[in-house]
C-alpha positions as CSV (number, residue, x, y, z in Angstrom):
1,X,2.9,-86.4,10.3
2,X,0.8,-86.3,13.5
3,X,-1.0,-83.2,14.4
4,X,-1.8,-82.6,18.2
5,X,-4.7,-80.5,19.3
6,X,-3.6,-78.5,23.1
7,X,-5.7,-76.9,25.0
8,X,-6.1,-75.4,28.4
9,X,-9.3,-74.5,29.7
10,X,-11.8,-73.6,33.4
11,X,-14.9,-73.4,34.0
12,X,-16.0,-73.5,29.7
13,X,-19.5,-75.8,30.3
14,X,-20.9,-73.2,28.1
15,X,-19.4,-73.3,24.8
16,X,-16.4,-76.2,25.4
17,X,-18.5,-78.8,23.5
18,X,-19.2,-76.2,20.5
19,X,-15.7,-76.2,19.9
20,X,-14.6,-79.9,20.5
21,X,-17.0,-80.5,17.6
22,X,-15.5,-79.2,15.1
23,X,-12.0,-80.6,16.1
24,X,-13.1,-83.7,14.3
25,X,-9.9,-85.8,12.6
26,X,-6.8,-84.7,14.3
27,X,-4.4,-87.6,15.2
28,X,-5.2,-86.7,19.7
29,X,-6.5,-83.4,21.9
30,X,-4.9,-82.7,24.9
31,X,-7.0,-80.9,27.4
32,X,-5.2,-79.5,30.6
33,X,-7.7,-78.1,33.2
34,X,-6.6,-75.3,35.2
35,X,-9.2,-75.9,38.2
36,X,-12.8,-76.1,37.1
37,X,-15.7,-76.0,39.2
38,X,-18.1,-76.5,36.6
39,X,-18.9,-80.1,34.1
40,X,-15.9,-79.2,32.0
41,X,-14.1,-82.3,32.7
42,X,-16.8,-84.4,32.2
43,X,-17.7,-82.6,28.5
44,X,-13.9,-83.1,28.2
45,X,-13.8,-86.6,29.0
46,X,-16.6,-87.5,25.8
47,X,-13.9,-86.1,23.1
48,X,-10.4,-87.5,24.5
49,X,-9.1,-89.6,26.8
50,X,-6.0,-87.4,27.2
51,X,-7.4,-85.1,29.8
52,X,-4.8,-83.7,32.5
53,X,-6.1,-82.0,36.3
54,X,-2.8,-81.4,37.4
55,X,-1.9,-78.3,36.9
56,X,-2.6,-75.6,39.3
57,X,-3.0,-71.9,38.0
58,X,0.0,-69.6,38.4
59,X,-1.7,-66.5,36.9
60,X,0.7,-66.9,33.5
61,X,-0.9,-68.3,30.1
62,X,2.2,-69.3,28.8
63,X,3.3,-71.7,31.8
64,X,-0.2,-73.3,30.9
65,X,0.1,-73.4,27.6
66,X,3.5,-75.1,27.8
67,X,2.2,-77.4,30.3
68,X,-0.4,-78.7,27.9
69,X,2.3,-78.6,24.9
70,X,4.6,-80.9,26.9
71,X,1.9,-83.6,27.0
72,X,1.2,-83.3,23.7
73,X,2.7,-86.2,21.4
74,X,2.2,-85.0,17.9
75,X,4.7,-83.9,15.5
76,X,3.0,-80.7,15.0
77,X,1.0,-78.9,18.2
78,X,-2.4,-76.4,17.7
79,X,-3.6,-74.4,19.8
80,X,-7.1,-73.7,20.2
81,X,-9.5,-72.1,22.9
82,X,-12.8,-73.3,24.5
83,X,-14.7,-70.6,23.2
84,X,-13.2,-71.2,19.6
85,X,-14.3,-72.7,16.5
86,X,-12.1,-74.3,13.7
87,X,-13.6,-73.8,10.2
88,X,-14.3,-76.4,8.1
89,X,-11.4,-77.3,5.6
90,X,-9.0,-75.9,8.1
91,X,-7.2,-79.4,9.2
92,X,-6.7,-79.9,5.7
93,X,-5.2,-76.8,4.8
94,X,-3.2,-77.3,8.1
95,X,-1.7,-80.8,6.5
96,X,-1.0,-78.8,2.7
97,X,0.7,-76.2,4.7
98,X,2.8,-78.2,6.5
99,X,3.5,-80.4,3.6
100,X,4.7,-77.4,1.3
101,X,6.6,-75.8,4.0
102,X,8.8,-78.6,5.8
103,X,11.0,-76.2,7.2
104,X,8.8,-74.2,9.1
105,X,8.5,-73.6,13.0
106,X,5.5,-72.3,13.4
107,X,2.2,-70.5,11.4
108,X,-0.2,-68.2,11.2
109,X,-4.0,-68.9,11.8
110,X,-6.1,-66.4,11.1
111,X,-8.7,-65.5,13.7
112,X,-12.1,-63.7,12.7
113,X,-14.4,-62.2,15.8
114,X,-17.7,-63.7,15.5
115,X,-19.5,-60.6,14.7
116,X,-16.7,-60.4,11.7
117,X,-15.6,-56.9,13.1
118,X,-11.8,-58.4,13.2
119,X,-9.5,-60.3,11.8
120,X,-6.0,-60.5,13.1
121,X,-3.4,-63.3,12.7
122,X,-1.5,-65.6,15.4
123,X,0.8,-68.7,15.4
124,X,-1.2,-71.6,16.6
125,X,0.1,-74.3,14.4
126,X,3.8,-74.8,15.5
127,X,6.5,-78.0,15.4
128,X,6.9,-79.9,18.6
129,X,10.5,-79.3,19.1
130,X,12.6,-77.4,22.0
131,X,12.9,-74.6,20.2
132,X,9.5,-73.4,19.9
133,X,7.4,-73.1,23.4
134,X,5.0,-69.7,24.7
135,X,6.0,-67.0,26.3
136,X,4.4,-64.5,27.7
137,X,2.1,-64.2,31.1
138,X,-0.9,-62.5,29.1
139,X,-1.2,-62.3,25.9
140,X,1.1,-64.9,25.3
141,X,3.0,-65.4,22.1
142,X,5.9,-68.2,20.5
143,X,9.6,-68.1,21.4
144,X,9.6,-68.7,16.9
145,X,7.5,-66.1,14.8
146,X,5.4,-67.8,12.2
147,X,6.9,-67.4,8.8
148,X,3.5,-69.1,6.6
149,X,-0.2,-68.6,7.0
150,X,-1.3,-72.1,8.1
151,X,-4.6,-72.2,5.8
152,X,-7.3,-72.6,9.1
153,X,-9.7,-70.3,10.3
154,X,-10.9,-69.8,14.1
155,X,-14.0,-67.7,14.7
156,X,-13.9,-66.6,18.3
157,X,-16.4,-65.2,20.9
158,X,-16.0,-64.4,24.4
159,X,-16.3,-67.2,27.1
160,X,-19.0,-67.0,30.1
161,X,-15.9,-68.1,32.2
162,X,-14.9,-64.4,31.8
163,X,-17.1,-63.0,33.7
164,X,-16.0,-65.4,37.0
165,X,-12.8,-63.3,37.2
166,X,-13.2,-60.2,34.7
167,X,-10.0,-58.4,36.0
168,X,-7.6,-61.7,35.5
169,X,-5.5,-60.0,32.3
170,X,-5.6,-56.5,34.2
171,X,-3.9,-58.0,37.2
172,X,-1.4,-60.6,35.0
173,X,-0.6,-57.2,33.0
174,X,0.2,-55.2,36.2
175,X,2.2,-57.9,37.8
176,X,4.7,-58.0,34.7
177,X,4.7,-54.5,34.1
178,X,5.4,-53.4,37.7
179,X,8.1,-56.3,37.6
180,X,9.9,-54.9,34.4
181,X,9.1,-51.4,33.4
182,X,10.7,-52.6,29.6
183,X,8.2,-54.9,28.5
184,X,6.7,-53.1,25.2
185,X,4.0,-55.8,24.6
186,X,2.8,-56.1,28.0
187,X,2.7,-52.4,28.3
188,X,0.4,-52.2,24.8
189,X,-1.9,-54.3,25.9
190,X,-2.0,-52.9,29.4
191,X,-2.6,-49.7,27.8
192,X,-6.1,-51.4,25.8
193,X,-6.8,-52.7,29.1
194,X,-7.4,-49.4,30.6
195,X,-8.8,-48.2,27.2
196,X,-11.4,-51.2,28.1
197,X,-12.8,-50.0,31.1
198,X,-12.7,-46.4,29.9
199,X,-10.1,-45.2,31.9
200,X,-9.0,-43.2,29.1
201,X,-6.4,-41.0,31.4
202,X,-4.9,-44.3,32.8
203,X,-5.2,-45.7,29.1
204,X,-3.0,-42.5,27.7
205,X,-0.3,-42.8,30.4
206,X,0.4,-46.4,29.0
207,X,0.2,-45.8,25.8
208,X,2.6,-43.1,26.1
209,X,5.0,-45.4,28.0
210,X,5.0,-48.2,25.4
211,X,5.4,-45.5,23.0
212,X,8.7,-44.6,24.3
213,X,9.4,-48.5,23.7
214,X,8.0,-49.7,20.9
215,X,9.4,-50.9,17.4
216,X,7.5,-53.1,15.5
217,X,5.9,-50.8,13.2
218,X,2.2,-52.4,13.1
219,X,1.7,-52.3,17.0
220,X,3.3,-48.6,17.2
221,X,0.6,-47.7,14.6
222,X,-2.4,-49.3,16.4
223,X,-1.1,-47.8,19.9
224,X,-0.7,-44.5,18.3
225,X,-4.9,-44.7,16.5
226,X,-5.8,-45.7,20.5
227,X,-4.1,-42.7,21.7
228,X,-6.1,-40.6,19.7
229,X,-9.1,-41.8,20.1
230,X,-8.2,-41.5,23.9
231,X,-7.6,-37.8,23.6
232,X,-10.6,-37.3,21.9
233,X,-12.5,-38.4,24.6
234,X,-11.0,-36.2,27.2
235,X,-11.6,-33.4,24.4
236,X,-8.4,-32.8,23.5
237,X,-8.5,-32.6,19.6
238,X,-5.8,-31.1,18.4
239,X,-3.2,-33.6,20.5
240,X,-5.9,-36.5,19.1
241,X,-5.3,-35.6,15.3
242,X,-1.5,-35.0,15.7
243,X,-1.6,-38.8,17.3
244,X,-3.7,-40.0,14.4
245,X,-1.5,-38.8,11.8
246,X,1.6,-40.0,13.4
247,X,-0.6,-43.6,12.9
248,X,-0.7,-42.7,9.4
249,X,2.6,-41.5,9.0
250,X,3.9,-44.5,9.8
251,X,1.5,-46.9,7.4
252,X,0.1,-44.8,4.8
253,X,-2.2,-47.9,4.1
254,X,-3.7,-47.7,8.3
255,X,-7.6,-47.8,6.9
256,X,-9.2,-47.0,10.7
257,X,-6.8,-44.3,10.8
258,X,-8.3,-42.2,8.3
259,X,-11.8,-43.3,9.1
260,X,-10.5,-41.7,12.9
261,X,-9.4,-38.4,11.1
262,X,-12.7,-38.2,9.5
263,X,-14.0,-37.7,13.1
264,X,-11.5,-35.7,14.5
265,X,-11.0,-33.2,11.4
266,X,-15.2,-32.3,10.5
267,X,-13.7,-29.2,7.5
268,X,-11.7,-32.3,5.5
269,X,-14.0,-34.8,6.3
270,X,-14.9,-36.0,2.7
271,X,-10.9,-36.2,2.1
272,X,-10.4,-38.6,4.8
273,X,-13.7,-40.5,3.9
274,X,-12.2,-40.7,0.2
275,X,-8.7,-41.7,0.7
276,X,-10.1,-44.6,3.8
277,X,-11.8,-46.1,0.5
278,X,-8.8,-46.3,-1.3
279,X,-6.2,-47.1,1.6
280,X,-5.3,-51.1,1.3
281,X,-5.3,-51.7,5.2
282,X,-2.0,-53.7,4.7
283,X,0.7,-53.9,7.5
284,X,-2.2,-53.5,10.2
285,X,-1.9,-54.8,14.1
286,X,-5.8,-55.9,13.8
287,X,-7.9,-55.4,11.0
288,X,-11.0,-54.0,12.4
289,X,-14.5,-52.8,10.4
290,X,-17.6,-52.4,10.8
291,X,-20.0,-54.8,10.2
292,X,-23.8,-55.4,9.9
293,X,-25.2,-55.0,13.7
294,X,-27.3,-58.1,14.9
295,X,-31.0,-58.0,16.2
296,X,-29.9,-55.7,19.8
297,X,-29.3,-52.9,17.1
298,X,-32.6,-53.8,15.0
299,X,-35.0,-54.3,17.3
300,X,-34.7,-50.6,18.0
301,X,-35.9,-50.0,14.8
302,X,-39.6,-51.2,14.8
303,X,-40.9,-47.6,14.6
304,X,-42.9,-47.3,11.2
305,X,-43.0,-43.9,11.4
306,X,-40.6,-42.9,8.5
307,X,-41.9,-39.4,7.6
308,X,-39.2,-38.0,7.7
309,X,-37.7,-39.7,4.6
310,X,-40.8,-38.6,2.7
311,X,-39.3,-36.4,0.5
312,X,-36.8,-39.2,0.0
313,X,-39.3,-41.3,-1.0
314,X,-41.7,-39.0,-3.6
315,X,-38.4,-38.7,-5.4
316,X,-38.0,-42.0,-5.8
317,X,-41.8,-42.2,-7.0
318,X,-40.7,-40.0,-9.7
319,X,-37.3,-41.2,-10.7
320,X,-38.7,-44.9,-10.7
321,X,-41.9,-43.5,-13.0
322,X,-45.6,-45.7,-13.0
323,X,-46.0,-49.0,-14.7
324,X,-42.3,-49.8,-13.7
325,X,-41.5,-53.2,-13.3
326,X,-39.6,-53.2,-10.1
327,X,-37.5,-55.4,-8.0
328,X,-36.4,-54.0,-4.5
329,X,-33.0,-55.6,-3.7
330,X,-32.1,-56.9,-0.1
331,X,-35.4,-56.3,1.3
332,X,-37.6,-59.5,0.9
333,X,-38.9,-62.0,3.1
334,X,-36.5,-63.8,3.4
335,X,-33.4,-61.2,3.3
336,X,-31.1,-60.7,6.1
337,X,-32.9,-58.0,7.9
338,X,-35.9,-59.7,7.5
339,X,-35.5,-62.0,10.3
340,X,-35.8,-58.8,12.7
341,X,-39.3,-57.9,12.1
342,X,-42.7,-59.8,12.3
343,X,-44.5,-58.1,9.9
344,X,-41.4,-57.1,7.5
345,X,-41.9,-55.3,4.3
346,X,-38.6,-54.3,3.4
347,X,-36.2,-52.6,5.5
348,X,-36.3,-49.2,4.4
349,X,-40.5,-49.4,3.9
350,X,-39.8,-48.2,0.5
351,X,-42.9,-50.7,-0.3
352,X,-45.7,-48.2,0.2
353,X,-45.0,-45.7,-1.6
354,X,-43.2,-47.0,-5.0
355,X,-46.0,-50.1,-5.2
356,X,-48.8,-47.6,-6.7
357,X,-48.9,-48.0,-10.3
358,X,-45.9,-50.2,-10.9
359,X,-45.3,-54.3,-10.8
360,X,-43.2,-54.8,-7.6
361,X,-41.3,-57.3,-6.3
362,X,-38.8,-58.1,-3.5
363,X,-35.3,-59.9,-3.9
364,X,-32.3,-61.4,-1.2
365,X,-29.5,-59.1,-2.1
366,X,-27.1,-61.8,-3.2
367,X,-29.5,-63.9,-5.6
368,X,-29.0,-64.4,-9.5
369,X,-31.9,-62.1,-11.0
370,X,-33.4,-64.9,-13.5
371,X,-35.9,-62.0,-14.8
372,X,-35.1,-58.8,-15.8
373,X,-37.1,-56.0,-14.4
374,X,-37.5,-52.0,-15.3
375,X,-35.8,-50.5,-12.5
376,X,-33.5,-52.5,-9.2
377,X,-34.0,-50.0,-5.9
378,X,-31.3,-50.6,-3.6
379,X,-32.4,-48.2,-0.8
380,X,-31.0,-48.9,2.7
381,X,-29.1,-51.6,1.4
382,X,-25.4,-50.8,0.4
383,X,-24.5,-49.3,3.5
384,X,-25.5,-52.3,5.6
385,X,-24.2,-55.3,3.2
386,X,-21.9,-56.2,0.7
387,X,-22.2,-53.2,-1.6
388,X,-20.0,-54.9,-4.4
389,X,-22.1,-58.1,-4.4
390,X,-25.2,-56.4,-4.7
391,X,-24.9,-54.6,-7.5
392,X,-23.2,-57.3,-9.5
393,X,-26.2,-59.5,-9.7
394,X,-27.9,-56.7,-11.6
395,X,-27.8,-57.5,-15.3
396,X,-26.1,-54.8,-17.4
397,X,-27.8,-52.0,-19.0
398,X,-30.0,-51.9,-16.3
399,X,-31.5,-48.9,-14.7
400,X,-31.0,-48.6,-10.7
401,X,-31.8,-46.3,-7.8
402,X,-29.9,-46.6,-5.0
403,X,-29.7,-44.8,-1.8
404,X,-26.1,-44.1,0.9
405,X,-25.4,-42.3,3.5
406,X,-22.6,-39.2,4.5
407,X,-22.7,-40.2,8.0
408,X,-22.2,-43.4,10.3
409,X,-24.2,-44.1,12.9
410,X,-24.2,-48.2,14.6
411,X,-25.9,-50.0,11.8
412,X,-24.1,-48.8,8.9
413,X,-20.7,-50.7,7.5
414,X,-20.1,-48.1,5.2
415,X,-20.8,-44.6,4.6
416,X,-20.4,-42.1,1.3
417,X,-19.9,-39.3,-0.1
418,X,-20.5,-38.2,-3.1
419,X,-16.7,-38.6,-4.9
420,X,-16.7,-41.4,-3.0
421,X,-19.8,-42.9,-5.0
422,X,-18.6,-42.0,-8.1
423,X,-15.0,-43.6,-7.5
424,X,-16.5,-47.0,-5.7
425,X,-18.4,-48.1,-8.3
426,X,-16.9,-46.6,-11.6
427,X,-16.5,-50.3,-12.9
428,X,-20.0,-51.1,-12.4
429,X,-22.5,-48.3,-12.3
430,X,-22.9,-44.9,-15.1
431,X,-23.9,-42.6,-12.7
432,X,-26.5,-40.5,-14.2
433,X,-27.9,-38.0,-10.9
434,X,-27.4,-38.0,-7.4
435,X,-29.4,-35.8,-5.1
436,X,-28.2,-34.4,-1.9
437,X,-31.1,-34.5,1.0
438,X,-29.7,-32.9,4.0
439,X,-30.7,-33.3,7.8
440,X,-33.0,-30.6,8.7
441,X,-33.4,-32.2,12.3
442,X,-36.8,-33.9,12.4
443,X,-36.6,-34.7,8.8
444,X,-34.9,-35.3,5.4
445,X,-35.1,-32.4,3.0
446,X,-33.8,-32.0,-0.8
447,X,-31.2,-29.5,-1.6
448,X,-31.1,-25.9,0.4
449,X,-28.0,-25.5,3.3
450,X,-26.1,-28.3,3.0
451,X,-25.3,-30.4,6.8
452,X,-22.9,-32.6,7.8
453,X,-25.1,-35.3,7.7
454,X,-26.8,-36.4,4.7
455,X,-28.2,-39.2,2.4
456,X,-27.1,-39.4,-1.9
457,X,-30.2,-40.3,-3.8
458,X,-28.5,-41.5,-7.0
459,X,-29.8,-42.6,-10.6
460,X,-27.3,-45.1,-12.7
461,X,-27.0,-47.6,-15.0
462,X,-25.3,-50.8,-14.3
463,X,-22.0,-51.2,-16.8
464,X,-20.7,-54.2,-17.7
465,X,-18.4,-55.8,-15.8
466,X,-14.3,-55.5,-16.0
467,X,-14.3,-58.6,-13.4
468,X,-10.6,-58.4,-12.4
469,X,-11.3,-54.4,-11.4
470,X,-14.3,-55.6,-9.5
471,X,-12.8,-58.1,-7.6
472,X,-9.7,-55.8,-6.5
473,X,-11.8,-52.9,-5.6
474,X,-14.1,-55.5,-3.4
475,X,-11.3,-56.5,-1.7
């Protein structure tokens, strides 16, 4: 069983030879180049000897794509992109799959942005036969639909080349759609493409159009979630909730939905904060979330001045008590964030003010805690990494002080209410207090009129584990 590697590619000099690396072990790779100007050919030509310059562009992905397919030799073809990279361990599960599921025409590989903000599923791996070939001018997709996931992993970015003609799927889009006014895919993603450039009256009328079209259940949901947030834009709430729970109306499960409705409805906010945490994000177009932002976001933070979470902080002093033997989680040297600052002391600066009077220390979030300390602080920390993960590598019984947030803002994956809290982590934390500090506009303050936005102090206890429950609520 002979797997082929096709790809078409222009003007990729920038990250072409990234992705050829890790395309180590498949039986050939096909390369067809669409008219580069640049040393693509020549970072082509050190991988394979199956490198193609005949084809001339035609503004249509799938006539590409099925020019590069025909020259392919394998018994199985996939597809892969210059700015791409294949996982390791994904050829092999490619051969297990294939080996299990003989029957198959084509499979799903699952693609993960590099940022990890998406995940979303397509059929590169397919069976060289004439039934299966692309269609599609943009966005191109397989004349089979895949039927099993193919066990491989791409991680994609966005390729330099981009940039040389920005407006290329804009103008494919518009060609097809002014050519056939009944294309429901091509009108979706025309819609985005608008959505894009913020032409969010432009964006509406397509969406509207494909919505008169549409079926598949996943793509009406995702179309009806841009809509809103389309009409919330041009400030028109009350058509952009009604959109939003049409989205949710048709998957119950649509995550980014209610995260959307927690915007759009301020009064039931907490409701649609609570059920987004419990929502399984199943039967989704793209599964999008929020992830930890790199250094562009950090950098901004280099201000020391943190008065305004003093009161924050003497409450910590107090809950933690003097001659505590403490171990600040996810904020040491060498933790994620620490990378961001020259002169790092934790992320949240808690240092300072806890250090006086108690033994202190500083862990990476996801190490084993070989010594058992008084109290674990975990402030700054949940919202920005893996929540679930943290707080398991605190040894039961012990006592821990962790801070979250009401309120998103770029850095934060997650956010919290209070129910929220106390429903997340009910397999692994006795809550014992949580105290509400509430936005008073230049700084944090304990208690009085309670705001929109605000920050849970809480006091627990870390239970031990029921690991199945764990595991299902992390996921």
């Amino acid at each position: 069983m002979k797997i082929s590697v096709s790809m078409i590619v222009k003007n990729e000099e920038s990250c072409l030879e990234n992705c050829l690396k890790t395309l180590t072990g498949f039986d050939e790779i096909v390369i067809c180049d669409t008219g580069s100007t640049d040393k693509t050919v020549e970072i082509a030509k050190r991988y394979t000897d199956k490198v193609f310059t005949d084809y001339k562009w035609e503004d249509s992905f799938a006539k590409a794509r099925n020019h590069a397919y025909q020259k392919c030799t394998g018994d199985w073809v996939f597809t892969i992109d210059a700015d791409n990279i294949l996982l390791e361990g994904s050829l092999e599960g490619m051969r297990k799959a294939i080996a299990d599921r003989p029957e198959a025409f084509a499979m799903d590989v699952t693609f993960r942005a590099v940022n990890n903000s998406c995940d979303h599923q397509l059929p590169y791996l397919y069976r060289k036969c004439p039934e299966v070939f692309w269609l599609g001018a943009a966005h191109n997709y397989l004349s089979k639909r895949a039927q099993y996931p193919s066990g491989a992993t791409i991680v994609y970015g966005y390729s330099a080349a981009h940039k040389k003609d920005p407006n290329r799927t804009l103008r494919i889009l518009l060609k097809e759609v002014m050519a056939d006014r009944k294309k429901p895919r091509e009108i979706f993603y025309l819609a985005r493409e608008y959505k894009y450039r913020k032409d969010y009256i432009g964006a509406l009328y397509w969406y509207d159009e494909y919505l008169k079209l549409g079926r598949w259940a996943p793509e009406v949901a995702d179309a009806l979630l841009m809509k809103a947030q389309c009409l919330w834009r041009l400030f028109r709430g009350e058509e952009a909730r009604a959109a939003c729970l049409k989205a949710i109306r048709i998957n119950p499960e649509f995550k980014e939905a209610y995260l959307l409705m927690a915007t759009l409805q301020p009064k039931c906010r907490e409701h649609w904060l609570m059920v987004s945490e419990i929502a399984k994000n199943t039967d989704v177009l793209f599964k999008r979330q929020r992830t930890e932002e790199t250094e562009h976001f950090y950098e901004k933070l280099t201000d020391n001045d943190l008065s305004r979470y003093k009161a924050i902080y003497e409450k910590i002093q107090k809950l933690a008590g003097k001659r505590s033997f403490i171990l600040d989680i996810g904020c040491g040297k060498t933790a994620p964030l620490a990378k961001y600052f020259d002169n790092y002391d934790g992320f949240d600066f808690i240092v300072n003010p806890v250090r006086e009077g108690n033994a202190y220390d500083h862990g990476q979030y996801l190490d084993v805690v070989d010594e058992v300390y008084d109290v674990y602080l975990a402030i700054e920390v949940l919202e920005h990494l893996d929540d679930v993960a943290v707080l398991r590598n605190i040894p039961a019984g012990s006592r821990v002080i962790f801070s979250v947030p009401s309120f998103y803002c770029d850095g934060h994956v997650r956010v919290y209410t209070r129910d929220i809290i106390a429903w997340r982590f009910r397999h692994l934390l006795e809550i014992e207090s949580a105290t509400r500090f509430n936005w008073k506009g230049q700084t944090w303050v304990e208690g009085g009129e309670e705001t929109p936005q605000y920050i849970t102090l809480c006091t627990a206890t870390k239970k031990k584990e029921a690991t199945d429950e764990v595991e299902a609520e992390r996921s």
